[in-house]
C-alpha positions as CSV (number, residue, x, y, z in Angstrom):
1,X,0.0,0.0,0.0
2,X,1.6,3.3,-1.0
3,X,-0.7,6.1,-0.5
4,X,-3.8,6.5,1.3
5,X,-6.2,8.9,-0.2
6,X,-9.1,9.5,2.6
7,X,-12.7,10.8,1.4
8,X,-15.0,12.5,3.2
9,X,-17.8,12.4,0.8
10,X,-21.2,14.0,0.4
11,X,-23.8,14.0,-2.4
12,X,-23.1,16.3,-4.9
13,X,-19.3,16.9,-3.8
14,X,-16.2,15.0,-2.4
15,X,-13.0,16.1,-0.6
16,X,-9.7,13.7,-0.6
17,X,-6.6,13.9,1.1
18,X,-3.7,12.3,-0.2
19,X,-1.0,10.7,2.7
20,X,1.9,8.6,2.8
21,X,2.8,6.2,4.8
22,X,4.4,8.8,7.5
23,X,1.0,10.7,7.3
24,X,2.2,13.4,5.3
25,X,0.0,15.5,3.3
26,X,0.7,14.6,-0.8
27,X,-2.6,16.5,-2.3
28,X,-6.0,17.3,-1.6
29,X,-9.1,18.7,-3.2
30,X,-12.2,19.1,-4.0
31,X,-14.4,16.9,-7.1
32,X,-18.0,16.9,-8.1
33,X,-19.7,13.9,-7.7
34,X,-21.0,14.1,-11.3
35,X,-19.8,12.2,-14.5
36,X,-17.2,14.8,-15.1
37,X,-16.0,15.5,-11.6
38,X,-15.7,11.6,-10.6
39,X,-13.8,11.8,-13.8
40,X,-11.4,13.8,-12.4
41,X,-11.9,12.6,-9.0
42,X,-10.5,9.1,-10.6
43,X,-7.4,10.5,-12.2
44,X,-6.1,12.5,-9.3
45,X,-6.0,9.5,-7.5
46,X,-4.1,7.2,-10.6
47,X,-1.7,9.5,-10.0
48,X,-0.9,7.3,-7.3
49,X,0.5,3.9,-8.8
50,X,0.1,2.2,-5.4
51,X,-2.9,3.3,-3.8
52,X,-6.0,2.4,-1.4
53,X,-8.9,5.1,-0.6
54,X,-10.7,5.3,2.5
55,X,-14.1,6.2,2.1
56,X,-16.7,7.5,5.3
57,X,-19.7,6.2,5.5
58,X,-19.8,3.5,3.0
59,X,-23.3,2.1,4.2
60,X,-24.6,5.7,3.9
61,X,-23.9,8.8,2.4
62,X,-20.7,7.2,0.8
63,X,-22.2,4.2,-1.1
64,X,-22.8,5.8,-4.0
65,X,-19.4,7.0,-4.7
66,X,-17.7,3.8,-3.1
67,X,-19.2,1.1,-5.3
68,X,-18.1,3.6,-8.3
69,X,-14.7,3.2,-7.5
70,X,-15.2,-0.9,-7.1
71,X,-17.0,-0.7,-10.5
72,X,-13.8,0.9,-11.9
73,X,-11.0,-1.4,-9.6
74,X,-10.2,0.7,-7.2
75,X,-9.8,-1.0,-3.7
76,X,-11.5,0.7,-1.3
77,X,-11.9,0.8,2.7
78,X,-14.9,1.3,4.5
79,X,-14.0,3.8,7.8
80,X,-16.9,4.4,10.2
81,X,-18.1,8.1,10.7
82,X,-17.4,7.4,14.6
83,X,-13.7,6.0,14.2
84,X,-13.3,9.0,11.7
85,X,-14.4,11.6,14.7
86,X,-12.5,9.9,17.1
87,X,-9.0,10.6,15.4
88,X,-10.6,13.8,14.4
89,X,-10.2,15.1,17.9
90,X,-6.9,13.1,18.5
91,X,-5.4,14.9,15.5
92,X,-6.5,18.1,16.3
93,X,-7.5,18.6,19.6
94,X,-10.7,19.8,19.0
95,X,-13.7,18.6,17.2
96,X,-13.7,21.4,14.5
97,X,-15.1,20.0,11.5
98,X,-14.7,21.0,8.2
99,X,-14.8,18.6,4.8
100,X,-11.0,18.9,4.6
101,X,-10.4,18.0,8.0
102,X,-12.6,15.0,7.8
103,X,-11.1,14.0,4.8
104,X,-7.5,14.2,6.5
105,X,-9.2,11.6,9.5
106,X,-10.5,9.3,7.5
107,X,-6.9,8.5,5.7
108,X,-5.6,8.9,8.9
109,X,-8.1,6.4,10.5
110,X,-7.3,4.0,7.5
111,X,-3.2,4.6,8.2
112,X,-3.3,3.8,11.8
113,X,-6.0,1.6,12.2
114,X,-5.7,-1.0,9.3
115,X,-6.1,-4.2,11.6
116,X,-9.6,-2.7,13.0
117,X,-12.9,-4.6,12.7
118,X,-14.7,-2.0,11.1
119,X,-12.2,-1.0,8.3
120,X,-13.4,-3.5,5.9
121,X,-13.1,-3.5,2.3
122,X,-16.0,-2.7,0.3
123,X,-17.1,-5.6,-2.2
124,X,-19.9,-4.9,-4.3
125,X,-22.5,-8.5,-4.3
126,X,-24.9,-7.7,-7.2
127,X,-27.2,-10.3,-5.8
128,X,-27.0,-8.3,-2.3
129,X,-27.4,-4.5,-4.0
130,X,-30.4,-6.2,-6.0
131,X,-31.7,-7.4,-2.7
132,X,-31.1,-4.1,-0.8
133,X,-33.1,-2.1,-3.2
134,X,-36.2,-4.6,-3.3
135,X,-36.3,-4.3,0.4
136,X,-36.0,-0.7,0.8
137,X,-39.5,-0.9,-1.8
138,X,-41.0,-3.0,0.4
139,X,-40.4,-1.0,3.4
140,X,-41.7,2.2,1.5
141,X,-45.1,0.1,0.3
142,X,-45.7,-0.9,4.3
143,X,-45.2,2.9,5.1
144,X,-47.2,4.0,2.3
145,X,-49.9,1.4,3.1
146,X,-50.0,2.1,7.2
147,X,-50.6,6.1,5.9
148,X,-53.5,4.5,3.3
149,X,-55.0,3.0,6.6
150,X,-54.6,5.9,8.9
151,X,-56.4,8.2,6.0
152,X,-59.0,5.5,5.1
153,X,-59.9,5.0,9.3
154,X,-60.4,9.2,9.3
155,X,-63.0,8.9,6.4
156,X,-64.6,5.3,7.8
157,X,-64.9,7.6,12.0
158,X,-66.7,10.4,10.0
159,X,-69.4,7.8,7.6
160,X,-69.8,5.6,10.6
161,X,-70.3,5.7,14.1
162,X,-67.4,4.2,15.9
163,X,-65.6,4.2,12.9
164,X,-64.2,0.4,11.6
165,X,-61.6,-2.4,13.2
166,X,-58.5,-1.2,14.2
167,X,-57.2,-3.8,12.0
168,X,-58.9,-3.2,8.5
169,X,-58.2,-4.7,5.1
170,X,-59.2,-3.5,2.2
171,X,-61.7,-6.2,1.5
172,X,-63.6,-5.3,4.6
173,X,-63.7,-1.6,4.1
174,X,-65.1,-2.1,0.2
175,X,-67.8,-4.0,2.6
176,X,-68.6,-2.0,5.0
177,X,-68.7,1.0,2.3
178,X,-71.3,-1.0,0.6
179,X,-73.4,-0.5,3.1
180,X,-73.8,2.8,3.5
181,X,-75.0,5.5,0.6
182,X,-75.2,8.9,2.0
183,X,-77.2,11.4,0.6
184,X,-75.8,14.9,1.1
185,X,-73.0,15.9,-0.9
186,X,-70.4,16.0,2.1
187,X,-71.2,12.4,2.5
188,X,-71.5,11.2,-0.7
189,X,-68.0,13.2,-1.2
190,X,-66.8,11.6,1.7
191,X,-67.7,8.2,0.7
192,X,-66.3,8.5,-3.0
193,X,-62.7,9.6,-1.3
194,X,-63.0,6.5,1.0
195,X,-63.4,3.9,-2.2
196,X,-60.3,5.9,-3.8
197,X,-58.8,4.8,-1.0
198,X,-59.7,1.5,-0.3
199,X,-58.2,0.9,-4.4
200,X,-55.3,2.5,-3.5
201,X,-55.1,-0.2,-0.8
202,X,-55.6,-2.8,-3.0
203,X,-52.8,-1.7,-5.4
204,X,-50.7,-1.6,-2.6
205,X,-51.4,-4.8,-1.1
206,X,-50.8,-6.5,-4.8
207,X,-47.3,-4.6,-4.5
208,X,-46.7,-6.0,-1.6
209,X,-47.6,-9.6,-2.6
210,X,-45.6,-9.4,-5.2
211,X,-42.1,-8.0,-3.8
212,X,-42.0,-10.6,-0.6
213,X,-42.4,-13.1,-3.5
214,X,-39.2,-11.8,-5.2
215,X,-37.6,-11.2,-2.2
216,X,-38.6,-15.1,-1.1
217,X,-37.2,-16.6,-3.9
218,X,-33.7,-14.3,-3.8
219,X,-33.2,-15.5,-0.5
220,X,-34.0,-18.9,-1.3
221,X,-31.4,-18.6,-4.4
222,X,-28.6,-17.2,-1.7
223,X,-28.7,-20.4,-0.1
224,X,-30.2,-18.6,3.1
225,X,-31.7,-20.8,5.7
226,X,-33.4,-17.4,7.9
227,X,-36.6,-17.8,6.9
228,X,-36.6,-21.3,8.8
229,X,-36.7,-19.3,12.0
230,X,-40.2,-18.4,13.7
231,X,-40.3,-14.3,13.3
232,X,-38.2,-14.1,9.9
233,X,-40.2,-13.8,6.7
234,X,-38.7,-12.5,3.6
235,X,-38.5,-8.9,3.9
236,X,-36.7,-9.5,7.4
237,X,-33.9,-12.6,5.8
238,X,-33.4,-9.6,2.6
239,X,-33.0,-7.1,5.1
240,X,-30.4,-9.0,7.4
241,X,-28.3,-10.2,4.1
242,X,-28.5,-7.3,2.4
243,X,-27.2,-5.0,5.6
244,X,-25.4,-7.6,7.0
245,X,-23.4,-8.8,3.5
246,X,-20.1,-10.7,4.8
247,X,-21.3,-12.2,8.1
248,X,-17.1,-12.6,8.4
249,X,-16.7,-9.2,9.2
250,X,-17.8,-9.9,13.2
251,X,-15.5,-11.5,15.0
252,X,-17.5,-12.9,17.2
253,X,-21.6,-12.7,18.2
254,X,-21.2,-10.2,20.6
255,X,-19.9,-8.1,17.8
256,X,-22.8,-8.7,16.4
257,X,-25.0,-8.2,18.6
258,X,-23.1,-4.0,19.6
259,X,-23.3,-3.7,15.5
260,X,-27.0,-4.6,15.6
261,X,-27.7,-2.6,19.0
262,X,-29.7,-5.6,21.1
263,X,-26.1,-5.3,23.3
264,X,-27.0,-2.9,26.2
265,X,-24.8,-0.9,27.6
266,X,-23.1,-1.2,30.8
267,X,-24.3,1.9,32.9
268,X,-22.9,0.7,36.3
269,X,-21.5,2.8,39.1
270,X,-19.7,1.7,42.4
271,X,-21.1,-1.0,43.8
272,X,-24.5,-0.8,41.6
273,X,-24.7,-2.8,38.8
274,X,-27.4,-2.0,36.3
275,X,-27.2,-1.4,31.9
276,X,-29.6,0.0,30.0
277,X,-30.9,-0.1,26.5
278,X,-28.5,0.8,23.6
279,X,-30.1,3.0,20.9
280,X,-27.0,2.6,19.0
281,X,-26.7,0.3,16.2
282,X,-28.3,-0.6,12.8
283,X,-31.9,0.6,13.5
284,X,-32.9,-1.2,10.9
285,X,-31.7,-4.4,11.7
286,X,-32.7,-3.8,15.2
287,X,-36.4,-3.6,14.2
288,X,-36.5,-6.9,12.5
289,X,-35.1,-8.5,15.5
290,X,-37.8,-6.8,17.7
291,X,-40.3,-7.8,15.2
292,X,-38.8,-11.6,15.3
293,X,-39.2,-10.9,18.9
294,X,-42.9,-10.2,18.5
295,X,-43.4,-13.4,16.6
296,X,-41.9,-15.3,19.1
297,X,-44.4,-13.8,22.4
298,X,-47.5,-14.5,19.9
299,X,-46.8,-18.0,19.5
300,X,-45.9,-20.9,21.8
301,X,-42.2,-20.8,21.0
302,X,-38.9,-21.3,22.6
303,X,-38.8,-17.3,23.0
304,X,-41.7,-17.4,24.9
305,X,-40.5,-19.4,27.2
306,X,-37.5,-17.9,27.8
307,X,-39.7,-14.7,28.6
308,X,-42.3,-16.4,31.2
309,X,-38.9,-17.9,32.8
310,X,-37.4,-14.7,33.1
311,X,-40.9,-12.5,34.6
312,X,-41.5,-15.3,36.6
313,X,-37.8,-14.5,38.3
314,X,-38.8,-10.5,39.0
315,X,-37.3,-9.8,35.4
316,X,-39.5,-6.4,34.0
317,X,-40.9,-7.0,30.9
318,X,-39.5,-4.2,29.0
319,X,-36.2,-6.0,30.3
320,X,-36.9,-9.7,29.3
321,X,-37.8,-8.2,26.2
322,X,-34.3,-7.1,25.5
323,X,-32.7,-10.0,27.1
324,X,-34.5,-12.1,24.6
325,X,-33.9,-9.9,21.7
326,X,-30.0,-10.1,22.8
327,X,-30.8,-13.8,22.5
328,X,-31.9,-14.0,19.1
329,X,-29.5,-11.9,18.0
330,X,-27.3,-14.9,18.8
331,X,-29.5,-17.5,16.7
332,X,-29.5,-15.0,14.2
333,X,-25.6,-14.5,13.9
334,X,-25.0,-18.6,14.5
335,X,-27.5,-19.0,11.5
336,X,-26.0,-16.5,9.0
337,X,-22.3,-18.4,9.9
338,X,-23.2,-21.2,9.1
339,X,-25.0,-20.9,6.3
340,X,-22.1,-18.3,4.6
341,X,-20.0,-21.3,5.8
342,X,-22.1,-23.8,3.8
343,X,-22.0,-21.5,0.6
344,X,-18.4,-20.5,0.9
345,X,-17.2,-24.7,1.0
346,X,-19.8,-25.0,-1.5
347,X,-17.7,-22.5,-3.9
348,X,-14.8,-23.9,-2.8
349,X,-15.6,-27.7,-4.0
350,X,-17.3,-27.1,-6.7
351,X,-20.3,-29.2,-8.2
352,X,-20.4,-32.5,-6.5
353,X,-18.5,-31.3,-3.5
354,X,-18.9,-33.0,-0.1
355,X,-20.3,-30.1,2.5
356,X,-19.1,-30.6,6.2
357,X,-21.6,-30.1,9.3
358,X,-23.5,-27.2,9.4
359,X,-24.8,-27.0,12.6
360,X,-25.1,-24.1,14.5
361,X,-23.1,-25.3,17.8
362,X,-20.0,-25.2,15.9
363,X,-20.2,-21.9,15.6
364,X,-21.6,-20.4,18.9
365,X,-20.2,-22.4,21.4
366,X,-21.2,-22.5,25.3
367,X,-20.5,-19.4,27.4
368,X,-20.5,-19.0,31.1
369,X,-23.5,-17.2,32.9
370,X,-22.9,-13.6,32.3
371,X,-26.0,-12.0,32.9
372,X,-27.8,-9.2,30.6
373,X,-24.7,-7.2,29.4
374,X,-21.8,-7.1,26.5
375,X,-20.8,-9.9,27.3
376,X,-22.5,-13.4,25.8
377,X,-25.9,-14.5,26.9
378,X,-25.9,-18.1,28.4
379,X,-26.8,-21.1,26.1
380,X,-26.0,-21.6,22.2
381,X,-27.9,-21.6,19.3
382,X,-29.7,-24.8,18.4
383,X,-29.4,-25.3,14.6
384,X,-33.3,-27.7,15.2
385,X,-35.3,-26.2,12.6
386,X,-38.0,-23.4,14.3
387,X,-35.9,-24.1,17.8
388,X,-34.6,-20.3,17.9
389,X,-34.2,-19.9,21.5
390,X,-32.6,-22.6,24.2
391,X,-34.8,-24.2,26.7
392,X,-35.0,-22.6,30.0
393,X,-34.3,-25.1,32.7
């Protein structure tokens, strides 16, 4: 590695610094983020025979530009915005920010911290970009259909007394609108904007249909084994591969579970011992864990019992509900590893290959009793198919 040429990047712009390997300042600047300024972004950089950017952000604000420079060869780290800050204050002694500055920390994050979990390098999966956008639609359809409901339920209070069921499909509101025919113009206006809405809830829920469907078989294709587990339906498995990508990347499940924010945080002082709930993390990966959660306290599951077993030992429920999300995030992770294990032997072999064991034991492990903290849960992860949570004894 020769030069390091940081990025701090935004949409329409991006700032570089160019070091060596003393952390010496060799260029910087300013490029567009357009065809002709990535053009020029490129060949300030190929200046540089031997060279590796660091890009911030390359899960948000910095995708965009990041997977161009895969596209075109370029190796390319991803540095978290909060490693970036960190040596941002280090290197300056303040937290002053400015796009030049950040663009000095991120090379400087990438010089001095290459061994570092988080500095990862970015490999675009086609499969997984494909599987990222079709989950991102069908996380706008379920936002655009809960605001169809909430508009629908306003018109429904105001034709009927009492309004209709909290939880209304379009099938029943075209019903219950077939029973009423209003006679003045504000309800017969009122009524015509409800059936508007009740097609519109229809499209949607045809939209809906039909993206789990792709997003069940691209799952299926990956070789993915999530959906197996009670609480995991297609949009969630998309969601955790797509975010997730190389499961490799955590060392370990507790990892993991800080990445995904189901790790709370020690808060403990003297001789009291307490944590509290993380809201740091992949929100969005959090939510389909609560949601797998959810799934689990509807049903007579494993989870559920490990949430009876901890109220019925003085446990609150808000904190046996993030004990057993902590848990899952464990089945979770063992499930992902073993199944990227499976597909990795699988591209290793070849056709015809023999695949070794892929049970889930092998790669969780038993851990001492640790309590609710970041440190590992007790019990591993069972690799019995709908078996997502140990037995409580």
């Amino acid at each position: 590695m020769g030069v390091i040429i940081g990025m701090d990047p935004h949409k329409r712009s991006a700032t570089i610094e160019v070091i060596d390997q003393s952390g010496r300042r060799l260029a910087v600047g300013r490029f567009g983020t357009d065809k002709a300024g990535y053009t020029d972004l490129l060949a300030a950089g190929r200046r540089h025979p031997e060279r590796v950017w660091a890009v911030e952000g390359c899960n948000g604000i910095g995708k965009h530009i990041a997977h161009r420079l895969v596209h075109d060869g370029e190796v390319v780290l991803d540095v978290p915005p909060k490693l970036s800050a960190q040596v941002r204050v280090f290197a300056t002694g303040n937290g002053r920010k400015t796009d030049p500055v950040d663009a000095r920390s991120v090379a400087l994050a990438a010089l001095y911290a290459p061994a570092d979990p988080g500095l990862r390098r970015v490999v675009v999966d086609d499969d997984l970009v494909v599987m990222g956008l079709l989950v991102d639609r069908r996380d706008e359809l379920g936002r655009g259909r809960t605001q169809t409901i909430n508009r629908l339920h306003r018109l429904l209070l105001e034709l009927f007394p009492g309004g209709a069921n909290r939880f209304l499909s379009a099938p029943q509101a075209r019903a219950l609108l077939a029973t009423t025919k209003p006679r003045d113009l504000v309800g017969k206006t009122r009524r015509r904007l409800a059936v508007e809405l009740v097609n519109e809830l229809e499209a949607i829920d045809r939209r809906i249909k039909t993206a789990e469907k792709d997003l069940a078989a691209l799952v299926t294709e990956r070789g993915s084994t999530l959906m197996e587990l009670t609480g995991i339906g297609p949009t969630g498995a998309a969601r955790l591969l797509a975010d997730v990508g190389d499961i490799h990347r955590f060392r370990d499940k507790d990892r993991f579970a800080s990445w995904n924010g189901t790790a709370p945080l020690d808060a403990s002082s003297g001789a009291q011992q307490r944590h509290r709930l993380s809201r740091a993390g992949n929100r969005r990966i959090n939510r389909t864990l609560h949601i797998m959660a959810v799934v689990q306290l509807r049903n007579p599951t494993p989870g559920r019992e490990f949430y009876d077993a901890r109220k019925a030992g003085g446990t609150p429920s808000m904190m046996a509900m993030r004990t057993l999300k902590r848990r899952l995030s464990n089945v979770v992770y063992a499930r992902m590893l073993a199944d990227q294990n499976r597909r990795d032997h699988a591209s290793a072999t070849g056709p015809g290959g023999q695949l070794g064991n892929d049970s889930d034991s092998s790669a969780t492990g038993s851990q001492p009793n640790t309590g609710s903290s970041d440190k590992p849960l007790p019990g591993p992860a069972t690799s019995k198919r709908r078996t997502l949570v140990p037995a409580v004894s």
